[in-house]
ZADO-1210 file (C-alpha; in nm, 4 decimals, padded with zeros to 6 digits):
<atoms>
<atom x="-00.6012" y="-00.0487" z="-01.7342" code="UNK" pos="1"/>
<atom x="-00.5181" y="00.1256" z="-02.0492" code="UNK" pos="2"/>
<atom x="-00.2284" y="00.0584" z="-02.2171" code="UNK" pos="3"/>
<atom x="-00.0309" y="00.3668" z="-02.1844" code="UNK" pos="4"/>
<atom x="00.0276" y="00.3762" z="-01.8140" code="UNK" pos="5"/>
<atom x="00.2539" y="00.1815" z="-01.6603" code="UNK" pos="6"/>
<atom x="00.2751" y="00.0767" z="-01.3029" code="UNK" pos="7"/>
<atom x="00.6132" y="00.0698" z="-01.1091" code="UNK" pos="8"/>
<atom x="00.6704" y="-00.0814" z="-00.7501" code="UNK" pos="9"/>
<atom x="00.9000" y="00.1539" z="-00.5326" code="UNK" pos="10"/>
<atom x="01.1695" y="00.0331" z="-00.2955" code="UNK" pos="11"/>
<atom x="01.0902" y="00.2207" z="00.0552" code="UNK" pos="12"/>
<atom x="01.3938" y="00.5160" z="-00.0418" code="UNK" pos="13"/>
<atom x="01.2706" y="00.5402" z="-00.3525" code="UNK" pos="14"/>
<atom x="00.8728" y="00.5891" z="-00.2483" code="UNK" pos="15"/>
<atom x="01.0303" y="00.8139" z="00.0071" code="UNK" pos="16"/>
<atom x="01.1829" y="01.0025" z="-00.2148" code="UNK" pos="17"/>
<atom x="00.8433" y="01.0360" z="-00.4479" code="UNK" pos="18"/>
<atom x="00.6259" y="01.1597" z="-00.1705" code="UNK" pos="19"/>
<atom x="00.6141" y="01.5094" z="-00.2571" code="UNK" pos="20"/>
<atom x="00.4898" y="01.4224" z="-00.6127" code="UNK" pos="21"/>
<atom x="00.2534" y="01.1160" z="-00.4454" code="UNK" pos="22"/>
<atom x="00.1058" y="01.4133" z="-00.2139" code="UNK" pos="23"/>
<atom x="00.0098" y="01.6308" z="-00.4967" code="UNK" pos="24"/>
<atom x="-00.2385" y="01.3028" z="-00.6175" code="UNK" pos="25"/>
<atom x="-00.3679" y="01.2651" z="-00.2927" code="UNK" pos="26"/>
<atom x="-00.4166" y="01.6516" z="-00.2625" code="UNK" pos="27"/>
<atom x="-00.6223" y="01.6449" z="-00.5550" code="UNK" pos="28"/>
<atom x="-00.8094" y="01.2894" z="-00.4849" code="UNK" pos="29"/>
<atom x="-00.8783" y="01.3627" z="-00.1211" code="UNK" pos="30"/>
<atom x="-00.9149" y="01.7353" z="-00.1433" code="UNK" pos="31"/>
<atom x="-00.7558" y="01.7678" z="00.2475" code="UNK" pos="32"/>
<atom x="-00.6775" y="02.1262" z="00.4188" code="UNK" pos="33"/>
<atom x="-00.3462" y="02.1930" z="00.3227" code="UNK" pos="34"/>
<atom x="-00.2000" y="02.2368" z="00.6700" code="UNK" pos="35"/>
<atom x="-00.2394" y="01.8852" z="00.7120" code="UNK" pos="36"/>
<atom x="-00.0296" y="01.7625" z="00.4032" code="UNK" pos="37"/>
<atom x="00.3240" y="01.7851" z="00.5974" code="UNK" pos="38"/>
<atom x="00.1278" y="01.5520" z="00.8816" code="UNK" pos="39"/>
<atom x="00.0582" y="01.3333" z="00.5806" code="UNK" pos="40"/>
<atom x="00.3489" y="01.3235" z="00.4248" code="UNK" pos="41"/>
<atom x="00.5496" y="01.2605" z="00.7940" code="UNK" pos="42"/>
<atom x="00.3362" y="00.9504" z="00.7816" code="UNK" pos="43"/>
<atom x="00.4050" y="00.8054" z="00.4286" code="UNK" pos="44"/>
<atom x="00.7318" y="00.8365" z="00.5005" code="UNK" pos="45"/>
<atom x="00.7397" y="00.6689" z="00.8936" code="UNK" pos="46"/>
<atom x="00.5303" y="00.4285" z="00.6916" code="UNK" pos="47"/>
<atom x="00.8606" y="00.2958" z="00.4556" code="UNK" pos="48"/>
<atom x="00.9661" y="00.1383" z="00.7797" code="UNK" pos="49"/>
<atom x="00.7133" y="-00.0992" z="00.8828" code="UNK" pos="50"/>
<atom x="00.7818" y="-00.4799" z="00.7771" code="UNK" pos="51"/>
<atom x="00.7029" y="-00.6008" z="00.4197" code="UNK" pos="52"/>
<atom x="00.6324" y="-00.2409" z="00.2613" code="UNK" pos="53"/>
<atom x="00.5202" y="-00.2377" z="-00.0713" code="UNK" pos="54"/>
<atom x="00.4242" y="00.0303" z="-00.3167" code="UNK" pos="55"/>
<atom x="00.2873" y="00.0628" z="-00.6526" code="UNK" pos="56"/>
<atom x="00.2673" y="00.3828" z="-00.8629" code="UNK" pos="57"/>
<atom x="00.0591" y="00.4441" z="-01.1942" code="UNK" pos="58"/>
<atom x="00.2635" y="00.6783" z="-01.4198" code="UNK" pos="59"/>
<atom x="00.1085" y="00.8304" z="-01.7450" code="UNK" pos="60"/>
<atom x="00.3748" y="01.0510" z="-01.9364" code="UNK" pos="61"/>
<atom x="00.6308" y="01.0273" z="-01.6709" code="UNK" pos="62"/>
<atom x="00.3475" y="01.1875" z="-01.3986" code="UNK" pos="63"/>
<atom x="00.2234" y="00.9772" z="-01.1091" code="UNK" pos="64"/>
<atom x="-00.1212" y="00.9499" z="-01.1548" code="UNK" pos="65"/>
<atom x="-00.1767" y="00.7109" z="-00.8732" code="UNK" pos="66"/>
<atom x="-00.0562" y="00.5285" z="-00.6072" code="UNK" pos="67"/>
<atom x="-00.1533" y="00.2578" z="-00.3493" code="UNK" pos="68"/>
<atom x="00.1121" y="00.1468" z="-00.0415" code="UNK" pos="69"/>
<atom x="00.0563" y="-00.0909" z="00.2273" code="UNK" pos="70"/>
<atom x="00.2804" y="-00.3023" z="00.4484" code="UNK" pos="71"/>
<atom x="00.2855" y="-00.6336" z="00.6943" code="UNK" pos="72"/>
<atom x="-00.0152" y="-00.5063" z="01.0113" code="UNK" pos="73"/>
<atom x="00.0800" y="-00.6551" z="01.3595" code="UNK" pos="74"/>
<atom x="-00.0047" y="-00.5553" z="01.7476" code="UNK" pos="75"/>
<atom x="00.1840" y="-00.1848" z="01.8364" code="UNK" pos="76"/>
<atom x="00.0989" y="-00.0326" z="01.4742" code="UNK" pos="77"/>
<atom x="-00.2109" y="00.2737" z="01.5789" code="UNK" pos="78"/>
<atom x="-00.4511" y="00.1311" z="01.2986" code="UNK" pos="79"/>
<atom x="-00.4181" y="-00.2224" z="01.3993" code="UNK" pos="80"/>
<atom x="-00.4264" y="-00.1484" z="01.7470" code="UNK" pos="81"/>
<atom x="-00.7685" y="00.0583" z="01.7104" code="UNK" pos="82"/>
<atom x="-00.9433" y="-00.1316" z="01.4855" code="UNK" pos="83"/>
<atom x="-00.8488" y="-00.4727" z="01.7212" code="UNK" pos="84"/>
<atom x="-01.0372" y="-00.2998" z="02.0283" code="UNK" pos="85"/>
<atom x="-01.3639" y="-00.1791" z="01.8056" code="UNK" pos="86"/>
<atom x="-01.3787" y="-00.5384" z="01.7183" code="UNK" pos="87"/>
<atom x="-01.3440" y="-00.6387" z="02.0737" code="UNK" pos="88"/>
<atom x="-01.5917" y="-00.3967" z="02.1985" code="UNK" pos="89"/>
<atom x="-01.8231" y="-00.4840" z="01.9518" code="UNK" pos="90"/>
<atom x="-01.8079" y="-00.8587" z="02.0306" code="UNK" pos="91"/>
<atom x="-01.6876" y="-00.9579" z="01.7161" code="UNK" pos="92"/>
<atom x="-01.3683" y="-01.1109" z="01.8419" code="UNK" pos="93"/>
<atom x="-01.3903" y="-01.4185" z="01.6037" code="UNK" pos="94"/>
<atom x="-01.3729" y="-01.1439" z="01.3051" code="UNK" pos="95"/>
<atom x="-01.0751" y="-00.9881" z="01.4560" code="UNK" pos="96"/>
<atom x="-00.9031" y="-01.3238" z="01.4708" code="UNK" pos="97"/>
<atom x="-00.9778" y="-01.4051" z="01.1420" code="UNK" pos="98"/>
<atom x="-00.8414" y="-01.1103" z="00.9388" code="UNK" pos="99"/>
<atom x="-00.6184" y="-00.9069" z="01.2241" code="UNK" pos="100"/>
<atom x="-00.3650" y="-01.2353" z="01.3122" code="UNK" pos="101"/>
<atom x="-00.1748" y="-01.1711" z="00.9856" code="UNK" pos="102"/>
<atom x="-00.2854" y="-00.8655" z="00.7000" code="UNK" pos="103"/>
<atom x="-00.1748" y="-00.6691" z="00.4588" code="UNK" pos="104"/>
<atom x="-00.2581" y="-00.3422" z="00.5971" code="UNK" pos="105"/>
<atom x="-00.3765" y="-00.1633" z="00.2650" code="UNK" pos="106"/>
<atom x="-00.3074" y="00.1890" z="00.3511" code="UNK" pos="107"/>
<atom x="-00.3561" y="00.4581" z="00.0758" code="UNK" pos="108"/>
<atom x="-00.4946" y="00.3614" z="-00.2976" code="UNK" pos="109"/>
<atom x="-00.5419" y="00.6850" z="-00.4774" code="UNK" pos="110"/>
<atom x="-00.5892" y="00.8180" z="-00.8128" code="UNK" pos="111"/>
<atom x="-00.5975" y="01.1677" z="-00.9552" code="UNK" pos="112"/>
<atom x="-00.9276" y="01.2687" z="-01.0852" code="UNK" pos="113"/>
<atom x="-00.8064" y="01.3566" z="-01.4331" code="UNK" pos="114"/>
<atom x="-00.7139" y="01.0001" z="-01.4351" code="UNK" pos="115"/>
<atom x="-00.9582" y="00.7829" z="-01.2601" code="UNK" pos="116"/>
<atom x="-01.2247" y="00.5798" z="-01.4529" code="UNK" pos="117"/>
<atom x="-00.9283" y="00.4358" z="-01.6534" code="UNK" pos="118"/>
<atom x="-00.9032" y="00.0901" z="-01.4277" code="UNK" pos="119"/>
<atom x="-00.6383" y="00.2515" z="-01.2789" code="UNK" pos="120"/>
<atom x="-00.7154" y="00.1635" z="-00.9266" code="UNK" pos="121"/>
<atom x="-00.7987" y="-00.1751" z="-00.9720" code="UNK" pos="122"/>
<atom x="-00.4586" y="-00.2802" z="-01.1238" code="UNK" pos="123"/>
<atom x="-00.2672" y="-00.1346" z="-00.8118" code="UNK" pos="124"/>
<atom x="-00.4892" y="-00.2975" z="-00.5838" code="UNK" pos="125"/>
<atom x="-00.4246" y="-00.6090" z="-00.7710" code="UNK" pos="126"/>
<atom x="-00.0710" y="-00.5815" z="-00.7641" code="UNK" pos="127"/>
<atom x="-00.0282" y="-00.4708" z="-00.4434" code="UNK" pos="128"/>
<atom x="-00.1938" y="-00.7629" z="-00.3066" code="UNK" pos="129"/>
<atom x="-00.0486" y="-01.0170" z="-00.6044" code="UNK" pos="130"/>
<atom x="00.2041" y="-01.2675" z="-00.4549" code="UNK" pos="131"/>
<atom x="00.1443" y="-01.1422" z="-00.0699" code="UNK" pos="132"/>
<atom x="00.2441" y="-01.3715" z="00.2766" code="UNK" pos="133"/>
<atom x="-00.0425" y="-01.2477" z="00.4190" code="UNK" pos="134"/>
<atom x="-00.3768" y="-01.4666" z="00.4852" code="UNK" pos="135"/>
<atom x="-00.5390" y="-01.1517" z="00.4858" code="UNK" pos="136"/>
<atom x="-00.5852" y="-00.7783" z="00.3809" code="UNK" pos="137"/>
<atom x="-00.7572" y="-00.4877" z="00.5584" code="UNK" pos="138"/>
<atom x="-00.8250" y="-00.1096" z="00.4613" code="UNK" pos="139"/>
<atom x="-01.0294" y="00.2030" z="00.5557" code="UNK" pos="140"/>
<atom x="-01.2289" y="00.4264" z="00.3272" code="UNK" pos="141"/>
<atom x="-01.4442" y="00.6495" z="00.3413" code="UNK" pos="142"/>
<atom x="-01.8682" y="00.5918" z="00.3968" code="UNK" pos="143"/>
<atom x="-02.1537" y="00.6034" z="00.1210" code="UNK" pos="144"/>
<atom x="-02.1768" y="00.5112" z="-00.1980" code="UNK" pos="145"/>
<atom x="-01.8124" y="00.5913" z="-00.3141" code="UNK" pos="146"/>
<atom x="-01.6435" y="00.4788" z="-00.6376" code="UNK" pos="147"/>
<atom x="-01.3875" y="00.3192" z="-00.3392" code="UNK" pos="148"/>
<atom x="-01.6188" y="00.1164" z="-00.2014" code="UNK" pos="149"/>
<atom x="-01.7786" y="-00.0439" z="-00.5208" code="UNK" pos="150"/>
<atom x="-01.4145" y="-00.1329" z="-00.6084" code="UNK" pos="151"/>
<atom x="-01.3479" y="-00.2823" z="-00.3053" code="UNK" pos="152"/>
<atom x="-01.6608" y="-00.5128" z="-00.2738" code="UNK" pos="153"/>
<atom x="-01.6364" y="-00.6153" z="-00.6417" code="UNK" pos="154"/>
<atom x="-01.2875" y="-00.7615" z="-00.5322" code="UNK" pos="155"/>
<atom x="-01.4096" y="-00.9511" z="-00.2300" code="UNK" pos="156"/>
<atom x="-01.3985" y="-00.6967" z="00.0452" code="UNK" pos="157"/>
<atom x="-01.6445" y="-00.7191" z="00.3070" code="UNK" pos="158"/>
<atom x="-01.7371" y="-00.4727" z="00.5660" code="UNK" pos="159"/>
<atom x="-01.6247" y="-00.5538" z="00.9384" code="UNK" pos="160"/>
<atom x="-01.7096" y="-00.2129" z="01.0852" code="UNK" pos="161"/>
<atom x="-01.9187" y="00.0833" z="00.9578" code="UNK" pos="162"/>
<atom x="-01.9450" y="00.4403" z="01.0529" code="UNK" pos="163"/>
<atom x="-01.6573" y="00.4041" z="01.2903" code="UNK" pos="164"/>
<atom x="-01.4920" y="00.7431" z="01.4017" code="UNK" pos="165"/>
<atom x="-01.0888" y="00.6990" z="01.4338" code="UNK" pos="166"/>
<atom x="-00.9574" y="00.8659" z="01.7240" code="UNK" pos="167"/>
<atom x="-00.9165" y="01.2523" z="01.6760" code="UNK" pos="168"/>
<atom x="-01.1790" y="01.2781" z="01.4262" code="UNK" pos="169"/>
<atom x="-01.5305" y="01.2175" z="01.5135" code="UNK" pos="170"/>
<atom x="-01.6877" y="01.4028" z="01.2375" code="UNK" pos="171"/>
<atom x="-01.5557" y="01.1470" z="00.9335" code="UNK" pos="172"/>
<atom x="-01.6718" y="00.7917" z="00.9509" code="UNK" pos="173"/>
<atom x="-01.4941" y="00.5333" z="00.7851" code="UNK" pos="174"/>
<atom x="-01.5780" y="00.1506" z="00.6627" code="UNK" pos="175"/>
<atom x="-01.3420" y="-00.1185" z="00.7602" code="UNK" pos="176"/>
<atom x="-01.2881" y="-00.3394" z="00.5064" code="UNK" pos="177"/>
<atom x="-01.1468" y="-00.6841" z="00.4729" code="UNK" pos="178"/>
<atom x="-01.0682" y="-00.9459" z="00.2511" code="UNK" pos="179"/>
<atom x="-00.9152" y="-01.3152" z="00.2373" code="UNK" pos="180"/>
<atom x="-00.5766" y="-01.3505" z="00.0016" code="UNK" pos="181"/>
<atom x="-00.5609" y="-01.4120" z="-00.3058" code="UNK" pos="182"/>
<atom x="-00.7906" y="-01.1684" z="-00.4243" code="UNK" pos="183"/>
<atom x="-01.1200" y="-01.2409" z="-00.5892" code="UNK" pos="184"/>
<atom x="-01.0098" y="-01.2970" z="-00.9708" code="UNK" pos="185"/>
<atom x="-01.0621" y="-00.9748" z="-01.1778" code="UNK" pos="186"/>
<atom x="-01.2852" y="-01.0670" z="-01.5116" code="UNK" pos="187"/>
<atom x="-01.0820" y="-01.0119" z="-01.7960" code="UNK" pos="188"/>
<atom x="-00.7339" y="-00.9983" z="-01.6081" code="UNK" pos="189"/>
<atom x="-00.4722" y="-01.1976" z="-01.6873" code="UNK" pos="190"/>
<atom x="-00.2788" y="-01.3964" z="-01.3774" code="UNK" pos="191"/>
<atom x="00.0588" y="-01.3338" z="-01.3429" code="UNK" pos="192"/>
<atom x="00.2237" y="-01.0355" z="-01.3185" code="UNK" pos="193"/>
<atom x="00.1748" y="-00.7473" z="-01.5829" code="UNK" pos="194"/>
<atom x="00.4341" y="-00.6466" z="-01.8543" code="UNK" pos="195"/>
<atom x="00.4193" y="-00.2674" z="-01.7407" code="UNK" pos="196"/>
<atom x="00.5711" y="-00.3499" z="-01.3800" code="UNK" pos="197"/>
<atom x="00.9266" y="-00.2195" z="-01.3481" code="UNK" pos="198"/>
<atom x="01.0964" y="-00.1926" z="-01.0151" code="UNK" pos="199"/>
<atom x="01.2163" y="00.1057" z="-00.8778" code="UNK" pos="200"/>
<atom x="01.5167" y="00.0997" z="-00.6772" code="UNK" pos="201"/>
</atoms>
């Protein structure tokens, strides 16, 4: 990641607080109708509740340029609960075992497209995931050949389900994605954690 953005982990008030400015990156990453940014932005925020929140938040000249959030997954959250029957219907109970007993529960990585290319999203996925209780951690993106996707199998993620609908809409699959904790080492990256991590109370 280059030098001049620095990435700062929010308390749950204080990532809270950011969404409006964290909605404008996923606006322009995501490129969603607009009605449905208030829908999004109830959720981020319902989100700072769950168990073991975290958040990370790249900021080049004092402007979020990305973002990544994720928190503790368990039995009565929607995502866990879906994903857990697909599994099951599918007969792969052993997989849902194995990374659905006790993940991270990666939720949103984004970065703005005047910023991406830059190793931005790596370095929040890292650090997200650095240091974690978890055994496990678990995502959804979005099918094909995305930049996402590359980023996520180059750091051990492997593909439990693909071209599954979510509930409510049927017309955009998604990959679930899973991987064991710690990481897959990053060539090049250092261990420990960086020197541009301040925390945000």
């Amino acid at each position: 990641m280059a030098a001049d953005t620095e990435l700062r982990e929010l308390a749950p008030a204080a990532f809270a607080h950011a969404v409006p400015a964290l909605l404008e990156v996923y606006e322009a990453a995501m490129g969603p109708p607009s009605e449905q940014l208030s829908g999004r932005a109830s959720v981020m925020n319902g989100h700072t509740r769950h168990p073991g929140f975290r958040s990370v938040v790249a900021v080049l000249d004092e402007r979020a340029v990305g973002f990544a959030y994720g928190f503790h997954g368990h039995g009565g959250q929607w995502w866990h609960d879906v994903v857990t029957e697909a599994l099951h219907a599918r007969g792969r109970v052993r997989l849902a075992r194995r990374y659905l007993a006790d993940p991270l529960e990666i939720a949103e990585v984004h970065v703005h497209p005047e910023a991406q290319n830059r190793g931005i999203g790596r370095a929040m996925l890292y650090a997200l995931c650095e240091g974690r209780p978890e055994r496990t951690a678990v995502l959804s993106t979005r099918v094909g050949p995305t930049a996402a996707r590359h980023l996520y199998r180059s750091c051990g993620f492997t593909e439990l389900l693909g071209d599954f609908p979510f509930p409510g809409n049927p017309g955009q699959p998604f990959s679930i994605m899973a991987a064991r904790l710690p990481l897959r080492a990053s060539p090049g990256r250092p261990h420990g954690r960086s020197p541009w991590w301040p925390w945000t109370g």
